[in-house]
C-alpha positions in Angstrom: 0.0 0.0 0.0 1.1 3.4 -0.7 1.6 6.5 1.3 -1.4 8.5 2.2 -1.9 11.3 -0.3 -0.6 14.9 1.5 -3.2 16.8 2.7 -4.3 20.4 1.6 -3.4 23.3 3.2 -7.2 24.0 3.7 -7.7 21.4 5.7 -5.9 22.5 8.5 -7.6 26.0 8.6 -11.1 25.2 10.6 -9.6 26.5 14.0 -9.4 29.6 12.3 -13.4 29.8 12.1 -13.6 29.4 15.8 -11.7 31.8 17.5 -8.1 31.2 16.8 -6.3 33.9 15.4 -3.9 32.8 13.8 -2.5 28.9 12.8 0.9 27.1 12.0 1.2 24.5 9.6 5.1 22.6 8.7 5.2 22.5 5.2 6.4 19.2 5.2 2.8 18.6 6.1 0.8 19.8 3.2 1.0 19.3 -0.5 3.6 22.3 -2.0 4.0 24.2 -3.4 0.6 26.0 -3.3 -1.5 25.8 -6.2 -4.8 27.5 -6.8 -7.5 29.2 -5.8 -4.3 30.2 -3.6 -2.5 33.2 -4.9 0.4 35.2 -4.3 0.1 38.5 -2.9 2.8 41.1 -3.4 0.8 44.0 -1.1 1.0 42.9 3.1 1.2 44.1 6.0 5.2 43.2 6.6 5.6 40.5 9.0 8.9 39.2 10.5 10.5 35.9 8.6 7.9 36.1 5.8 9.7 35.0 2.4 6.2 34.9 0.5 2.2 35.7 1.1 -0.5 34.4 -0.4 -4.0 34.6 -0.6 -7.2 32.7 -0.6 -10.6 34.5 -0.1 -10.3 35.5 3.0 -7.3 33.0 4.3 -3.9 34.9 4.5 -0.6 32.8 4.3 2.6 34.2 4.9 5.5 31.8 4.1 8.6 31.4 6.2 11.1 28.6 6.2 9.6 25.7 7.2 6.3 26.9 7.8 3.0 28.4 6.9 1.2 31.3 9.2 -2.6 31.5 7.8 -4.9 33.9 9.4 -8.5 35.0 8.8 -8.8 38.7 6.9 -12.4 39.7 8.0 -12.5 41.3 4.2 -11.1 39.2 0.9 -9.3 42.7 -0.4 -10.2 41.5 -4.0 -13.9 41.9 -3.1 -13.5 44.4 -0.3 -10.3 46.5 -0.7 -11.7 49.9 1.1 -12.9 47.8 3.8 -10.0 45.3 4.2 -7.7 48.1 4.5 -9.9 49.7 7.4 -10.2 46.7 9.1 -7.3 44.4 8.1 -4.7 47.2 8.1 -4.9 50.1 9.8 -2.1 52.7 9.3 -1.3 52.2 13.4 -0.7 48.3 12.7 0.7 48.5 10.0 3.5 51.1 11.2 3.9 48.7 14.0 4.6 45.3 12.1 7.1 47.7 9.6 9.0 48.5 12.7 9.0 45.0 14.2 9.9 43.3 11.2 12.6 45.5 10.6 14.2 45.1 13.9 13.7 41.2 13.3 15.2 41.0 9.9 18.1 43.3 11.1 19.1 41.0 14.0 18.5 38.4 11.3 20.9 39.4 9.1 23.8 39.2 11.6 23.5 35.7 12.4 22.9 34.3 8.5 25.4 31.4 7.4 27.4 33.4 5.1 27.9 30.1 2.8 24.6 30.4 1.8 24.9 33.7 -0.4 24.0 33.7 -4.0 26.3 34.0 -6.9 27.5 37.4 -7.8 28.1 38.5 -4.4 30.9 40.8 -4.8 27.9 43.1 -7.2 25.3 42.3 -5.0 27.6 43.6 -1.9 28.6 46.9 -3.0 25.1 47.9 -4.6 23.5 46.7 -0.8 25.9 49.2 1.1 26.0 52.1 -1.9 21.8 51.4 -1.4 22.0 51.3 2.7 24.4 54.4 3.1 21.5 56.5 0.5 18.8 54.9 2.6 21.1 56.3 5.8 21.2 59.7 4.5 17.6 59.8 3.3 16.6 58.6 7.1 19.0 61.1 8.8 17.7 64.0 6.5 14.1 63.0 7.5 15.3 63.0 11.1 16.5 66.3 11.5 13.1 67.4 9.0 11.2 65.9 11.8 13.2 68.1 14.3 12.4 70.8 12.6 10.5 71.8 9.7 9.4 68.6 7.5 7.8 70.9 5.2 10.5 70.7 2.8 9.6 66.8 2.7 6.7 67.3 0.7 8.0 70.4 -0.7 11.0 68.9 -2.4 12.4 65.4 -1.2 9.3 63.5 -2.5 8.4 65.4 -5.3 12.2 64.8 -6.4 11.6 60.7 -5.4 8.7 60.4 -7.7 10.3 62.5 -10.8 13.9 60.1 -10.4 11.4 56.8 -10.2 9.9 58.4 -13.3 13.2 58.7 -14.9 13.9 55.2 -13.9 11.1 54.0 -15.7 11.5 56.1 -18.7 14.9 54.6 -19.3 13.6 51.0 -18.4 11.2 51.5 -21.1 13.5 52.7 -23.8 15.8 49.8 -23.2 12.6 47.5 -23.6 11.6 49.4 -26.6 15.0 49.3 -28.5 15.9 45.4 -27.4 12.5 45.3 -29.4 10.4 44.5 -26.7 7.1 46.9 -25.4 8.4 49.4 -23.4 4.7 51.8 -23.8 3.8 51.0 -20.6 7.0 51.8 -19.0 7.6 54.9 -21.0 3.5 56.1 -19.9 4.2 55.4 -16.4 7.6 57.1 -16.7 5.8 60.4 -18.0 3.0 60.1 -15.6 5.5 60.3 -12.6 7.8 62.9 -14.2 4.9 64.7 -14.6 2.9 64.3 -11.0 6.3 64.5 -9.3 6.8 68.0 -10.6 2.8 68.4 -9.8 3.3 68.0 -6.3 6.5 70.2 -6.5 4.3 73.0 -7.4 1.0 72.0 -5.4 2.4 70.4 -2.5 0.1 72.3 0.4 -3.0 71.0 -1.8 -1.7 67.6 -1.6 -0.5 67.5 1.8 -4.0 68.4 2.9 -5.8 65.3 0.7 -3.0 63.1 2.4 -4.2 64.5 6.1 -8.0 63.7 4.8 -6.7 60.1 3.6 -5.0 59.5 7.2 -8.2 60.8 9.0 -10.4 58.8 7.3 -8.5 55.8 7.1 -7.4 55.8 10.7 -11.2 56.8 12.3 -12.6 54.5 10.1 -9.9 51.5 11.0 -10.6 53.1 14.7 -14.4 52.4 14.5 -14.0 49.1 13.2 -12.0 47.9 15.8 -13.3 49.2 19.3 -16.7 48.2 17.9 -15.4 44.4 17.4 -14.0 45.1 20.9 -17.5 46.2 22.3 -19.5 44.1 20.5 -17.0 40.9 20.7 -15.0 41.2 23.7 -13.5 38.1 24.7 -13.5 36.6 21.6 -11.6 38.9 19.5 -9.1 36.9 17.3 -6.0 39.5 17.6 -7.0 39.6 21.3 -8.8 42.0 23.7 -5.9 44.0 24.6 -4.2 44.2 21.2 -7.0 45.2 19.3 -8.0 47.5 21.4 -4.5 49.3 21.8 -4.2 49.7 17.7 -7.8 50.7 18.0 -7.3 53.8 20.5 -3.9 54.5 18.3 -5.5 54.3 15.2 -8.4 56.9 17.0 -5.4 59.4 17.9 -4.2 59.1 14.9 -7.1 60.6 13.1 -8.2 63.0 15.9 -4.7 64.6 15.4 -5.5 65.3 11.5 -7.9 67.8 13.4 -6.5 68.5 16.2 -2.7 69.4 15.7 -1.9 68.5 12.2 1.9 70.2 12.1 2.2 67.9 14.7 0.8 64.8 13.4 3.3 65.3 10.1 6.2 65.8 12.6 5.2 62.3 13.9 4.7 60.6 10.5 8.2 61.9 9.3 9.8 61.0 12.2 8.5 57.4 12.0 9.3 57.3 8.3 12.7 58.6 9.4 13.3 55.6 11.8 12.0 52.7 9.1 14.4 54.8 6.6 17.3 54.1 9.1 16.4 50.7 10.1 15.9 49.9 6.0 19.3 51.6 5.7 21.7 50.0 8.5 19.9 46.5 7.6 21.1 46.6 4.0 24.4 47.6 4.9 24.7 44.9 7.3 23.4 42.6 4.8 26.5 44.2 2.4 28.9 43.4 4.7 27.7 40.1 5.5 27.6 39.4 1.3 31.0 40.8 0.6 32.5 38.9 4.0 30.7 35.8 2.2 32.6 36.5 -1.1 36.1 36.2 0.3 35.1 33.0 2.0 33.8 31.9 -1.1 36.9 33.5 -2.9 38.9 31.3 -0.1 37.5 27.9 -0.8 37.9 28.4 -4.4 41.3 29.3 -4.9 43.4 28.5 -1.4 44.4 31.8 -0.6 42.8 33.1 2.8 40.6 36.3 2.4 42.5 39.8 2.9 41.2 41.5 6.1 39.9 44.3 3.4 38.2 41.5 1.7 
């Protein structure tokens, strides 16, 4: 007699419809890799040692190493994608789980085996560091904007971000289009962003104020959501009474401060966007030194010659 067949992932899910927020499944346990209706999904709230998401309805599977962490989106964001991200993904959650996974993946990166780099890792290693120190200097700009007037953010810096990924995309587009491929919708996009970069540029109080609305909005609306699921659920809140109830009173300040103190609110925002900027920046230099350390060892083994200590 043969083996019994592997088992869906789906079939380990039912705890999910009764109270459990979130379940674990070895992926040596279920049939890989994951084949439809499940399917991936680039957009998540970021989540520390996820190497993949994917989606099914309402089921949410992020991928790690061994294992498979589905939880229960009250809203499929296909069918529901205002309401998922008021529910699902609040901006107060979502600034948390950036900030933990970063610290996460940072400590990470210190303790990978450095055997198990990929090929080209002498490239790689300098573009990580030339990419983390730009990241550094983008994060330490945005912390002393925050310190003092982060007006020029929106002023300058982002309008100038948008125009140079514009230009990116205008010259990915006319290498397409001369190596005969169809570079239209990179060269449109390209334009687009050129074109709204320089927008904001010129406009930037007008969109600074739709960005406050957006925030207020989102965040009372992701604020309402959740203390009414606390009122109305109590003990049997998936995420957990406390938890929800925190990122619902966070979410609430959040928005009341569009109102309230809005200079202050964008002092807040940049300052947070400073400190992911710094975390993004030192963990890709760390992961460029840990690449070009892996390169002399690789180096090493190949020819028989120990690494340089510059190496």
């Amino acid at each position: 007699m043969g083996e019994p067949p592997v088992p869906p992932l789906i079939d380990f899910l039912s705890p999910l419809h009764h109270g459990v927020w979130e379940v674990t499944v070895p992926k040596r346990d279920v049939t890989e890799p994951l084949i439809p209706p499940w399917k991936p999904s680039p957009v998540n709230v970021p989540s520390p040692g996820t190497i993949a998401s994917y989606r099914n309805g309402q089921y949410h599977a992020h991928e790690t190493g061994d294992d498979y962490r589905v939880h229960l989106d009250r809203y499929d964001p296909k069918s529901h994608p205002v309401m998922h991200l008021v529910s699902d993904a609040p901006l107060a959650l979502m600034l948390v789980e950036t900030m933990v996974t970063l610290v996460v993946t940072a400590k990470d990166a210190r303790s990978r085996d450095p055997a198990a780099r990929l090929l080209d890792l002498r490239i790689s290693a300098w573009m990580r560091l030339a990419l983390g120190g730009l990241v550094l200097a983008l994060g330490t700009v945005m912390l002393l904007l925050a310190l003092g007037t982060p007006g020029i953010l929106f002023r300058a810096i982002i309008p100038a971000l948008v125009v140079a990924a514009g230009l990116l995309m205008l010259a990915n587009g006319g290498r397409l289009h001369v190596g005969g491929g169809s570079g239209t919708r990179q060269i449109t996009g390209g334009l687009a962003l050129v074109a709204g970069g320089m927008l904001m540029s010129r406009f930037w109080q007008f969109y600074l104020v739709l960005i406050l609305v957006l925030l207020a909005t989102w965040s009372l609306s992701s604020a309402a959501v959740m203390l009414y699921s606390v009122v109305r659920e109590r003990g049997r809140v998936p995420q957990g009474l406390v938890f929800t109830t925190v990122i619902g009173l966070a979410s609430l300040l959040l928005g009341a401060m569009v109102f309230t103190n809005p200079t202050r609110l964008i002092g807040v925002l940049v300052l947070l966007l400073a400190v992911i900027a710094l975390l993004v920046g030192a963990l890709l230099v760390v992961d460029g030194i840990g690449m070009r350390h892996a390169s002399g060892l690789i180096g090493a083994e190949e020819t028989g010659v120990p690494p340089s200590a510059g190496a």
